[in-house]
N, C-alpha and C positions, 0 to 999 in steps of 0.2 A: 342732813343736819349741819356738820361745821363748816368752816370755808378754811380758804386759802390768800390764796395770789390778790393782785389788784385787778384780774381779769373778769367782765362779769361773761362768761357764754353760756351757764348753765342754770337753769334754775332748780333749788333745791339742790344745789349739788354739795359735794362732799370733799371736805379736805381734814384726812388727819395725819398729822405727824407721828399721831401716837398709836401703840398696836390697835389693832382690830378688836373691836369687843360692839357687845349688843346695845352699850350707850355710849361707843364712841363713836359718832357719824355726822358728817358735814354736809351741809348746805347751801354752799354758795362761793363760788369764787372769789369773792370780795374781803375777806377776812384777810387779816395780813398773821403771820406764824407767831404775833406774840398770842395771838385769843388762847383765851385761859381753856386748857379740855376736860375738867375738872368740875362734877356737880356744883348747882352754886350753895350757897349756906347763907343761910339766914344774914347773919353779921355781915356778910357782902356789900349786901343791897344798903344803898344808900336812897333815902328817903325817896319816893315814886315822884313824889311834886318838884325836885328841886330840878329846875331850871325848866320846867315845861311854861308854856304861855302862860300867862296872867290870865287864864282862868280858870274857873274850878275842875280839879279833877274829875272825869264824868265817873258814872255809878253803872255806866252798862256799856263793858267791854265784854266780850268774845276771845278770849287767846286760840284760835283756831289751830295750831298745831304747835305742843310743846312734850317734852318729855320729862317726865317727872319721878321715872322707876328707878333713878340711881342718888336719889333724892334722902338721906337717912332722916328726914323730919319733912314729909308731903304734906302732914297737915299743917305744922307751920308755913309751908309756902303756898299752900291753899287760902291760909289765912289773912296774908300779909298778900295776895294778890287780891283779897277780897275785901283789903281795905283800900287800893287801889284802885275799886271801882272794875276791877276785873272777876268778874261774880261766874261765868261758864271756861272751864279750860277743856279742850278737845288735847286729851292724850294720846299720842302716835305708839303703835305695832310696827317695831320692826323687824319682827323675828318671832318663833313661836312665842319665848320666855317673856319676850319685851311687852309679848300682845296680851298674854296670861296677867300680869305686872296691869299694862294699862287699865285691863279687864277688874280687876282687883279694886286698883284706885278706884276706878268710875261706880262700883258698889259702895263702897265705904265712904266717900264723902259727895255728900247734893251739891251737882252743878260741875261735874268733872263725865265727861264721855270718854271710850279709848274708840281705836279703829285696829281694825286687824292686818298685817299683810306682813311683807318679804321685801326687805329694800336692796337693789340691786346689788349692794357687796358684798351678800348673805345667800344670794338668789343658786349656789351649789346646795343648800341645805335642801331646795328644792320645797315645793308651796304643800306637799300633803300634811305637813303637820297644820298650818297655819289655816287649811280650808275649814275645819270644825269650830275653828273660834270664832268663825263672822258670825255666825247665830249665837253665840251670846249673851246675856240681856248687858244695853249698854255699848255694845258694836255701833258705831255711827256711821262706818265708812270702810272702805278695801286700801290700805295703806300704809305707811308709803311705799311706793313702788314705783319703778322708773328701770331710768337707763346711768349710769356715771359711766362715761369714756375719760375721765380723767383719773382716776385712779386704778380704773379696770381690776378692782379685788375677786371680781368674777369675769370668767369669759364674756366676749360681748355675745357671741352667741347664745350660753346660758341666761344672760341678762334680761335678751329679748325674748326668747320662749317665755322665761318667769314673768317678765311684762304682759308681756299677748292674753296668759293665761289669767294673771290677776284681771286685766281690764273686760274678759272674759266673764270671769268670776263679780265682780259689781254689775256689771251688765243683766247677771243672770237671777242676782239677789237683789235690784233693783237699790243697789246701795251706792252712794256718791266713794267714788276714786278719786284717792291723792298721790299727786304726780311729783317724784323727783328726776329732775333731768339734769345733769351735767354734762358740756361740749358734745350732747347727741342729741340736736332738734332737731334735725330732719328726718332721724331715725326716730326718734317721741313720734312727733305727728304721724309718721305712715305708720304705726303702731297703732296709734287710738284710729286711725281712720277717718272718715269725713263725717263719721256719727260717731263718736266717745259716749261711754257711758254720761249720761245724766243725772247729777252735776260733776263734773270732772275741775278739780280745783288745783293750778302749778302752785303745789308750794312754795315758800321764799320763794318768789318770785326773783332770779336774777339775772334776766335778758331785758332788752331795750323795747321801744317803742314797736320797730318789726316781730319780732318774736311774739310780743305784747298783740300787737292785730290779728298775728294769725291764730295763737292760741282764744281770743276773743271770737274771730269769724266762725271757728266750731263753736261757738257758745260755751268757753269754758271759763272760769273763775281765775283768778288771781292771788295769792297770796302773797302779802310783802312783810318782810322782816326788821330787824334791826338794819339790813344792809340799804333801805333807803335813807338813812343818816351819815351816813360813811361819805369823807368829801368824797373819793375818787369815785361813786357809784354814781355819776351824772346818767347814763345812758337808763339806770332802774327808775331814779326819778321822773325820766321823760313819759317810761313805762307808765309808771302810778299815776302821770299826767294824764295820760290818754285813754284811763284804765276808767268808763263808766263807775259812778257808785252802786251801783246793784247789781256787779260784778266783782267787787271789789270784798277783800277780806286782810284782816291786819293776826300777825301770828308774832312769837317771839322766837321759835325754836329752841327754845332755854334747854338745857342752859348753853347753848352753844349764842351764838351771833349779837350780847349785849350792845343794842343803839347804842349811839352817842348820847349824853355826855359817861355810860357807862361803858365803852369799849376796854374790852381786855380784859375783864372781868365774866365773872358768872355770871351767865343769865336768868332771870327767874320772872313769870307772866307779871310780876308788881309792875316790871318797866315796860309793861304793854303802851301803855299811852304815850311814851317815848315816841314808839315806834310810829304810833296813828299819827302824832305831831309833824311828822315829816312828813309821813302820805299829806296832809292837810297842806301842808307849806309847797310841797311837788305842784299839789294842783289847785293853788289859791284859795282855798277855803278855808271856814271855820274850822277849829276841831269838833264840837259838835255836831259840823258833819257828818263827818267821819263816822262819827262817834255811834249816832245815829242808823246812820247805812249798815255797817259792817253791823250792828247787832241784830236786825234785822233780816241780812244778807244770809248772816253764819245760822240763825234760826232756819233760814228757807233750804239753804244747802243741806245743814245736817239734821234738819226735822228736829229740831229741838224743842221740848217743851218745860 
């Protein structure tokens, strides 16, 4: 979920300044230590249109992975991302209570899914509580779950058992797996193997063009965040360049990693189309594109109806 440094090595990885808790968690190395760690609120969000391209806000986004359980008004930011033309948000588990939370949301308001799992600086707490919630009704996925070598809030050894075991676990429930990795790709990959579960999607996506191929070569998805707006993430942009459309998937991670022009701030799925903006501009397209792709994409990934 949040970031850090100007480095990007990891994708989905995790930087937080602030203690440890079930909705403090980072994503991405790209984040520089003023990002705000703090639910967003309403009054935050400055209008979704302002400063996007000259053309209409589209009406069919995807926020593929965001968090909304520390959220004290979800229906208001359900509402206001659904005036934004961001109509399905895919809420993340990361921990028993988070996945319960997600589980919760995704009953009480249409067009909200959660996913279940154990994110690696939690992965002591150990997966038996969190394996009864993938059955669910409203479970979409096993995740997030991964590796972070930059924070190592958990042994790496623990990290990687809890890994093996979740990608395991989708494997076994034939449910799509969402990957966070920070500064341990070579340990991610010989993890999922040369077959990962299907569909296997890197969250925030925040590695380069390499990282970008090999995580493609296994047929896996991509997701990109607010950090393809960030000047210094040239190497994520080259990513999103080379990133097929119907592999491709746009997320906020809210509230953590708000795009530009909303940096430092809370993030909340309204500023989704921010974020596609950039994907678009990475790899010369329309946004309608984008727009297009990824709702279709994130239907095929997470079986959405």
């Amino acid at each position: 979920m949040p970031p850090p440094t100007t480095s990007t090595s990891g994708a989905g990885s995790s930087s937080r300044a602030v203690p440890r808790s079930s909705t403090a968690r980072s994503s991405s190395p790209t984040v520089s230590s003023q990002t705000v760690r703090t639910p967003c609120r309403l009054f935050h969000v400055e209008p979704p249109q302002a400063r996007l391209p000259a053309t209409k806000v589209a009406e069919m986004w995807t926020d593929s992975h965001c968090h909304l359980q520390g959220e004290t008004d979800p229906a208001g930011v359900i509402a206001t991302a659904g005036e934004a033309g961001v109509t399905r948000l895919v809420c993340v588990g990361t921990d028993a209570a988070t996945t319960r939370q997600a589980i919760g949301l995704a009953a009480a308001h249409e067009g909200v899914w959660a996913t279940a799992g154990l994110h690696p600086h939690d992965a002591t707490q150990g997966l038996e509580s969190v394996v009864p919630l993938v059955s669910a009704p409203g479970v979409v996925a096993v995740g997030e779950c991964g590796l972070d070598y930059h924070y190592d809030h958990s042994p790496r050894d623990v990290q990687r058992a809890v890994f093996a075991d979740q990608v395991a676990l989708a494997a076994e429930r034939d449910l799509p797996l969402v990957v966070h990795t920070r500064e341990a790709w070579d340990d991610t990959f010989a993890i999922l193997g040369p077959a990962p579960p299907a569909p296997t999607v890197f969250h925030c996506f925040s590695g380069g063009p390499d990282e970008a191929r090999r995580a493609l070569d296994l047929g896996c998805f991509l997701s990109f965040s607010g950090i393809v707006t960030f000047a210094n993430a040239g190497d994520v942009r080259e990513a999103a360049a080379v990133c097929p459309l119907d592999r491709l998937l746009v997320e906020t991670d809210a509230p953590f990693l708000a795009p530009v022009p909303h940096r430092g701030r809370p993030n909340a799925p309204a500023l989704l189309p921010h974020v596609a903006a950039g994907v678009a501009a990475a790899k010369k397209m329309g946004l309608g594109q984008v727009e297009r792709a990824t709702w279709v994409t994130a239907a095929e990934v997470f079986r959405l109806q």
